[in-house]
N, C-alpha and C positions, 0 to 999 in steps of 0.2 A: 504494500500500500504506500500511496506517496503522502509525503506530510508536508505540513502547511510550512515548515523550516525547509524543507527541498524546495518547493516552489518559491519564495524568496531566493535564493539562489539562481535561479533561472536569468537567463539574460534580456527576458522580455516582462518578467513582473519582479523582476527585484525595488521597485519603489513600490508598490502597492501594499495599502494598509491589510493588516489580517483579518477583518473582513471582507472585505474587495478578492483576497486569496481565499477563504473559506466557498463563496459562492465558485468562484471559479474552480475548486477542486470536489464540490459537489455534484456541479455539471460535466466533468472530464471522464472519459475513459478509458482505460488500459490496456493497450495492446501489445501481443507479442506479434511478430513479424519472423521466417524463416529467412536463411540468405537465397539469393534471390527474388522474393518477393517484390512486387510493384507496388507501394503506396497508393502513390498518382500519378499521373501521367500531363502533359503538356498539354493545354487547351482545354484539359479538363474542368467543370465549375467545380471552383475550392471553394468544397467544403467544410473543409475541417483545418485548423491550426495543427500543428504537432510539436511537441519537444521530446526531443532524445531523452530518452534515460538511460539506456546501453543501447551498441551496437556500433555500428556502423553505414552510415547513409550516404551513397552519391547523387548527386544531381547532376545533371545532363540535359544540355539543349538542343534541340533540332532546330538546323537555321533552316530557311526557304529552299535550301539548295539541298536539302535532305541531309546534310552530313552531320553527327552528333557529338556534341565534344562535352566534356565533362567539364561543368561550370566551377563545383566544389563539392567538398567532402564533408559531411558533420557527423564529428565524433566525440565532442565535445557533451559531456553531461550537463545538462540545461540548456543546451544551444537549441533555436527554433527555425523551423522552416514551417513551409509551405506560407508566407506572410501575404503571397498574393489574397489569400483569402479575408486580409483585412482590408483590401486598397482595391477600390474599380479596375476593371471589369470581372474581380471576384472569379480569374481564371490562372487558373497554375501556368504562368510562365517558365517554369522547368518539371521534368519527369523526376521522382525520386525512386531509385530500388535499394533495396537491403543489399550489404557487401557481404555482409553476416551478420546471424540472427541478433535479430535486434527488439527491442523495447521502446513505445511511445505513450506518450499523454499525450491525446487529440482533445479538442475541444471546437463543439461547433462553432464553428465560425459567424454563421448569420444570429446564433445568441449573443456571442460573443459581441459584434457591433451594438443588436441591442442593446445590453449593458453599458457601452461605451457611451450609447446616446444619452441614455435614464442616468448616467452616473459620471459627467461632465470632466471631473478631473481624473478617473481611473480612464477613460478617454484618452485626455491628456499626454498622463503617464508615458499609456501603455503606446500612442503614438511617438512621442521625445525618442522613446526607448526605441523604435521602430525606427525613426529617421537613424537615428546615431548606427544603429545595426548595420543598415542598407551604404550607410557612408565608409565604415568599419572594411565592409564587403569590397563596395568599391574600390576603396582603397589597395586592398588586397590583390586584387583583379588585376585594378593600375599597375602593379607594382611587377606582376604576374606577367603582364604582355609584354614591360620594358626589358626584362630581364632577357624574353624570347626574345623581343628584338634585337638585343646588345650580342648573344649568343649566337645568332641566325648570321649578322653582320660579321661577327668574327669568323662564321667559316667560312662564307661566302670570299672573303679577303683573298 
């Protein structure tokens, strides 16, 4: 069972009061997942939030040109994915699969706004902490392509 002290921990409700976490670990439930297993899929309507508990998760995108390349990995205990499903058009912009069996806390996602509307500053919160994430990511990304770039040019030389 997950406690109300694991979910503080998390990287998307670590400001949230303890009842703000209590509601939200009332409505959550806990899945196990096999390796291999598909979560979600790309284009799919997100549903559901998720945060790792164990495992290991890839994400992967398919560009227009059909080709897949793997966006990121979360293996991180309390890390969250699936976030499109807090942010329009409420569609999974990457596929997630198990690397190996893994553990989640999902939580619906369209309750989940609900609350955010009824509950103004858990809203808030839970968006700061969403932008900060999404910038965190990017950054990563950035940092991910220059690296190829600098590599690529070197043997190209």
């Amino acid at each position: 069972m997950i406690s109300l002290e694991w979910l503080k921990r998390t990287e998307l409700f670590n400001g949230l009061m303890d009842s703000q976490l209590e509601v939200l670990l009332s409505r959550s439930i806990l899945k196990s997942y096999s390796e291999g297993a598909t979560l979600f899929l790309q284009g799919e309507e997100a549903n559901y939030l998720f945060i790792l508990i164990k495992g290991l998760i890839e994400l992967t995108i398919k560009t227009k040109e059909q080709t897949q390349f793997v966006a990121s990995k979360i293996e991180k205990e309390g890390a969250v994915f699936g976030t499109a499903s807090l942010m329009e058009p409420f569609q999974y912009n990457v596929s997630a699969t198990c690397l190996k069996p893994s553990e989640v806390l999902m939580i619906n996602a369209k309750w989940l706004r609900e609350r955010m509307m009824e509950d103004p500053m858990m809203g808030l919160e839970i968006m700061k902490k969403l932008a900060a994430l999404y910038f965190s990511r990017l950054n990563t990304l950035r940092a991910g392509i220059s690296n190829f770039i600098k590599e690529f040019k070197g043997k190209s030389l």
